[in-house]
Backbone as a printed PyTorch tensor [residue, N CA C, xyz], in Angstrom:
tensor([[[-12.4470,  23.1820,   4.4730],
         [-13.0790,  22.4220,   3.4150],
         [-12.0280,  22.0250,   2.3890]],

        [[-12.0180,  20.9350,   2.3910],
         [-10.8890,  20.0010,   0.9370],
         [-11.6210,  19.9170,  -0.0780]],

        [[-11.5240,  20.7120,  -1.1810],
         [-12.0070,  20.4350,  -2.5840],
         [-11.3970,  18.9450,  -3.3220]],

        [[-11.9030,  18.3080,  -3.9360],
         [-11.0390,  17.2450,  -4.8640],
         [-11.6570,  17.7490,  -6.1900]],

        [[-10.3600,  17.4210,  -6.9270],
         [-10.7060,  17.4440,  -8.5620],
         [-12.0420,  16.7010,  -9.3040]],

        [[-11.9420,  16.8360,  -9.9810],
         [-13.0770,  16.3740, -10.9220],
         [-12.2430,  15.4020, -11.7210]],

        [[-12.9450,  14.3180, -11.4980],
         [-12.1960,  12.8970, -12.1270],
         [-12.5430,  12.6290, -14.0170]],

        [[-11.7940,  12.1730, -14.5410],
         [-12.6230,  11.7470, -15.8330],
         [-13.3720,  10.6450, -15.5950]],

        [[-13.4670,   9.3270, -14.5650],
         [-14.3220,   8.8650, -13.7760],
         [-16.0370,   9.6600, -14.0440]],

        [[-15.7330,  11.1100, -12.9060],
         [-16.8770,  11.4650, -12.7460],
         [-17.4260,  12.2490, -14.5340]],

        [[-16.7390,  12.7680, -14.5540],
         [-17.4300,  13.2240, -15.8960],
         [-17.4250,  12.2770, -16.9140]],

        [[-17.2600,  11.2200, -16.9970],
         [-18.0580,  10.1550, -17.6660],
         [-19.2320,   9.6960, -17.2700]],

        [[-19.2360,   9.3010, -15.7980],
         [-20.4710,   8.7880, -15.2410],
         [-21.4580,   9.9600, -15.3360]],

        [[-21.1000,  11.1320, -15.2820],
         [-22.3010,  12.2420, -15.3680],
         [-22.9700,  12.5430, -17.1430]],

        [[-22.1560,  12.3040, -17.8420],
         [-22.5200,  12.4000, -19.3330],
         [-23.3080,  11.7020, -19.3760]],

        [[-22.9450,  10.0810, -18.8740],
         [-23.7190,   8.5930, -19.4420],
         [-25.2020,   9.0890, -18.4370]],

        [[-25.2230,   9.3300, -17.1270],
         [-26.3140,   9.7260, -16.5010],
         [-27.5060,  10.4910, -16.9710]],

        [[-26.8510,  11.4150, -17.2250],
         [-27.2880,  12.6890, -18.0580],
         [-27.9690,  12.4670, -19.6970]],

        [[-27.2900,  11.5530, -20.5530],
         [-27.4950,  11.8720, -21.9250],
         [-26.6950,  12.7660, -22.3820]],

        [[-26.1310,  13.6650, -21.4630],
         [-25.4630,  14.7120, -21.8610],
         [-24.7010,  14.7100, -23.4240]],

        [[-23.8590,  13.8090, -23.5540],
         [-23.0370,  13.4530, -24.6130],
         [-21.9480,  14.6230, -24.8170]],

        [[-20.9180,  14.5950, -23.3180],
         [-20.0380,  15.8770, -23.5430],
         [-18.9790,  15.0110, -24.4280]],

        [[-17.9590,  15.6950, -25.0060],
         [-17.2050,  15.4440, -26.7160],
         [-16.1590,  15.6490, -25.3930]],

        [[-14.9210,  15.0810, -25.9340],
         [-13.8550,  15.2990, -25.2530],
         [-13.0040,  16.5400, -25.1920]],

        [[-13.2010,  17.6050, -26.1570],
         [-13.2790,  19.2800, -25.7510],
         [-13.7690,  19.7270, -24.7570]],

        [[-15.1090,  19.2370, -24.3900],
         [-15.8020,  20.1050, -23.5860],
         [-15.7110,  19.4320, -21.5890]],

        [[-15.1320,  17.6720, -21.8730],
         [-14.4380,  17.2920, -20.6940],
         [-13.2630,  18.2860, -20.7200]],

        [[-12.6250,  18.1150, -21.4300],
         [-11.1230,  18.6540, -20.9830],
         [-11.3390,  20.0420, -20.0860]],

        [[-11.9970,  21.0540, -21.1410],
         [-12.6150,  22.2050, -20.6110],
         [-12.8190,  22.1340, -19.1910]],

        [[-13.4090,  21.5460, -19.0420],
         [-14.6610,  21.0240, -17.4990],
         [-12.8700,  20.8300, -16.4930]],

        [[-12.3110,  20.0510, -17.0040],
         [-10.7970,  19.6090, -16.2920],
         [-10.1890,  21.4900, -15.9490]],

        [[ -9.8290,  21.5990, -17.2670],
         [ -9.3350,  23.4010, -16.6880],
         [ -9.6820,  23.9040, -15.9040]],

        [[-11.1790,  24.1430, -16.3970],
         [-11.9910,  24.9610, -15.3340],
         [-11.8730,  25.0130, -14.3310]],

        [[-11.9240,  23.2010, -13.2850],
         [-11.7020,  22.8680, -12.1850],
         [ -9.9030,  22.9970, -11.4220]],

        [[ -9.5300,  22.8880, -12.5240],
         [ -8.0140,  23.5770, -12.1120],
         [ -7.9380,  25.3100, -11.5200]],

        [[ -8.1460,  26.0640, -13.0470],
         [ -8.5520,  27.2820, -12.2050],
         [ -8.8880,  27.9210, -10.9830]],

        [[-10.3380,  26.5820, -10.6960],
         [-11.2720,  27.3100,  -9.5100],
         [-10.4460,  27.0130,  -8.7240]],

        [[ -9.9140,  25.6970,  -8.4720],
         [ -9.1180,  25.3630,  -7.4310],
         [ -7.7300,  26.8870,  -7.1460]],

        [[ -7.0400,  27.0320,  -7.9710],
         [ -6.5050,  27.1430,  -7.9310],
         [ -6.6240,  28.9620,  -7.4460]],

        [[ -7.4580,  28.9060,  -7.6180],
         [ -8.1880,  30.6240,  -7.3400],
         [ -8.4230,  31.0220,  -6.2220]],

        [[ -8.7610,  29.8070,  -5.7660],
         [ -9.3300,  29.4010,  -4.4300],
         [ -8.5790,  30.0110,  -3.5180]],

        [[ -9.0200,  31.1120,  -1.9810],
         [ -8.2010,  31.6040,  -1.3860],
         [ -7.1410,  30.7450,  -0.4140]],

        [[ -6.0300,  31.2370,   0.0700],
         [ -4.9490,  30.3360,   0.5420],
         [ -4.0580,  29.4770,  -0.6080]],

        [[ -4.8300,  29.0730,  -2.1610],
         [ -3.9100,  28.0960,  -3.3380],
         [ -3.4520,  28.8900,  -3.8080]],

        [[ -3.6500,  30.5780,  -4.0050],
         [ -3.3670,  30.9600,  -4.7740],
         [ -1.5110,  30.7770,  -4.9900]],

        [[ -0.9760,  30.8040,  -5.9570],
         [  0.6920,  31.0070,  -5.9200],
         [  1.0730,  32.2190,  -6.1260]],

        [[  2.2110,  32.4460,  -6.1480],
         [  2.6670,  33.4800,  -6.1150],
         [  2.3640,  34.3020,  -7.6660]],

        [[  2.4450,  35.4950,  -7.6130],
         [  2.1850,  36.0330,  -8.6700],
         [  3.6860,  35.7510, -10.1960]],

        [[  3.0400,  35.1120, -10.6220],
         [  4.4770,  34.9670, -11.8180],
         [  5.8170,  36.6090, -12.0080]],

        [[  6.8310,  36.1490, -12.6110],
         [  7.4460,  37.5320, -12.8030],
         [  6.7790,  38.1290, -14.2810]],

        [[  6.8190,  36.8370, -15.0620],
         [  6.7490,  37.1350, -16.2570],
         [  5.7140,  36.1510, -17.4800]],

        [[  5.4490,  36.1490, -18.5840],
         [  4.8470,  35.8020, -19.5280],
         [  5.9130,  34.1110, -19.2540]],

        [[  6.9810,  34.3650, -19.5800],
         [  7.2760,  32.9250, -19.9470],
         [  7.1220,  32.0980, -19.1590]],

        [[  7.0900,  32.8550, -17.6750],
         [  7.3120,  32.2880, -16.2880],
         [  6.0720,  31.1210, -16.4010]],

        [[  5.3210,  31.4920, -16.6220],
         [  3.7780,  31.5540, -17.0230],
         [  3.2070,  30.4550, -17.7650]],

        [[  3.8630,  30.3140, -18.7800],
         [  3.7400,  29.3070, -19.5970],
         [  4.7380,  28.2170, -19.7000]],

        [[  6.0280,  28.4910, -18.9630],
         [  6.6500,  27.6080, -18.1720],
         [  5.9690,  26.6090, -17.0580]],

        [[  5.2710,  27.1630, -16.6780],
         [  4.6400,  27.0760, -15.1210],
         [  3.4740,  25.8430, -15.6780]],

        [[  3.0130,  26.4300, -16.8020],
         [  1.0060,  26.0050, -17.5690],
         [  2.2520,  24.2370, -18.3960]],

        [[  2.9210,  24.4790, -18.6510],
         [  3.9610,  23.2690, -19.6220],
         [  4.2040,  22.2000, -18.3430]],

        [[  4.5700,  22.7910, -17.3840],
         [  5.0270,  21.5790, -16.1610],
         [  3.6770,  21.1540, -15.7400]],

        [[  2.3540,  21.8810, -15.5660],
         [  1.6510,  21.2970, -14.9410],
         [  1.0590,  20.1780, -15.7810]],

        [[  0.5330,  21.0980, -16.7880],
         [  0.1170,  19.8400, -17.9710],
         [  1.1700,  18.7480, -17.9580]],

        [[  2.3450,  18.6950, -18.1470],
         [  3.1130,  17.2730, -18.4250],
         [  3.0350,  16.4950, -17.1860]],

        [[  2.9490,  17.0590, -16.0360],
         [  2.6760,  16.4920, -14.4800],
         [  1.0220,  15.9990, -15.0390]],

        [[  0.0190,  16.1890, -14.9250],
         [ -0.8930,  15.8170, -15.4460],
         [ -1.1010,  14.7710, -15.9160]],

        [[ -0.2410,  14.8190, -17.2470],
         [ -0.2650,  13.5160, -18.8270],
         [  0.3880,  12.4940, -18.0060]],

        [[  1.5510,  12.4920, -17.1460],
         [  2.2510,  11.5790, -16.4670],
         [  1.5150,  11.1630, -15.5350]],

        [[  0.9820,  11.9860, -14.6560],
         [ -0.2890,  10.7920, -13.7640],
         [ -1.4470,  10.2550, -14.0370]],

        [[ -1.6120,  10.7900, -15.8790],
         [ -2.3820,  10.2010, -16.0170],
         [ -2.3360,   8.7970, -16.6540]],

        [[ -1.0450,   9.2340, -17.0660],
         [ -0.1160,   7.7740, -18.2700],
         [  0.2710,   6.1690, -17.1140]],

        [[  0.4790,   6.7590, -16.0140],
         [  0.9340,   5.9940, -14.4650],
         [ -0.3140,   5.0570, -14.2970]],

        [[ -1.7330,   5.8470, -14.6840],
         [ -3.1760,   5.0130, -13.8830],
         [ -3.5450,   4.4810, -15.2300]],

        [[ -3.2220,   4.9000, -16.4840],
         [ -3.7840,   4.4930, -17.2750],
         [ -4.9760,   4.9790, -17.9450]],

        [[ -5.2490,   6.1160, -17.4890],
         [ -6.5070,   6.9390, -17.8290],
         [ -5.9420,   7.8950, -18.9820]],

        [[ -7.0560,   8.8300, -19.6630],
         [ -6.9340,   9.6580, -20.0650],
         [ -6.5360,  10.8500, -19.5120]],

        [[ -5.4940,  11.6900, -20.6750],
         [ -4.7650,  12.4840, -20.1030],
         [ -5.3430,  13.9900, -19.5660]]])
């Protein structure tokens, strides 16, 4: 089974569907989250970090990988 991300696409179209009226905190949130699960997910997991900085080294590249594909399509980051 291939999971795909959760688009800002879809969580727009589900707010406007919905009424929901999610604030752009609670998308972003929804974005993490789906990072996490994925990433939790057995077989994605990575390797266990050594350390704290490793860590937030690791959380800095993904986010800027992120902002950059998102800056590339033109979407929000």
């Amino acid at each position: 089974m291939s999971a795909q991300q959760i688009t800002w696409a879809e969580l727009n179209a589900y707010s406007a569907a919905t009424f929901a009226g999610l604030s752009a905190w609670e998308k972003r949130l929804i974005r993490r989250l789906d990072d996490a699960f994925e990433a939790a997910r057995p077989g994605n997991a990575p390797k266990k970090p050594a350390s704290i900085a490793e860590t937030k080294a690791s959380l800095r590249a993904t986010i800027a990988a992120r902002k950059a594909a998102a800056a590339a399509k033109g979407g929000q980051p």
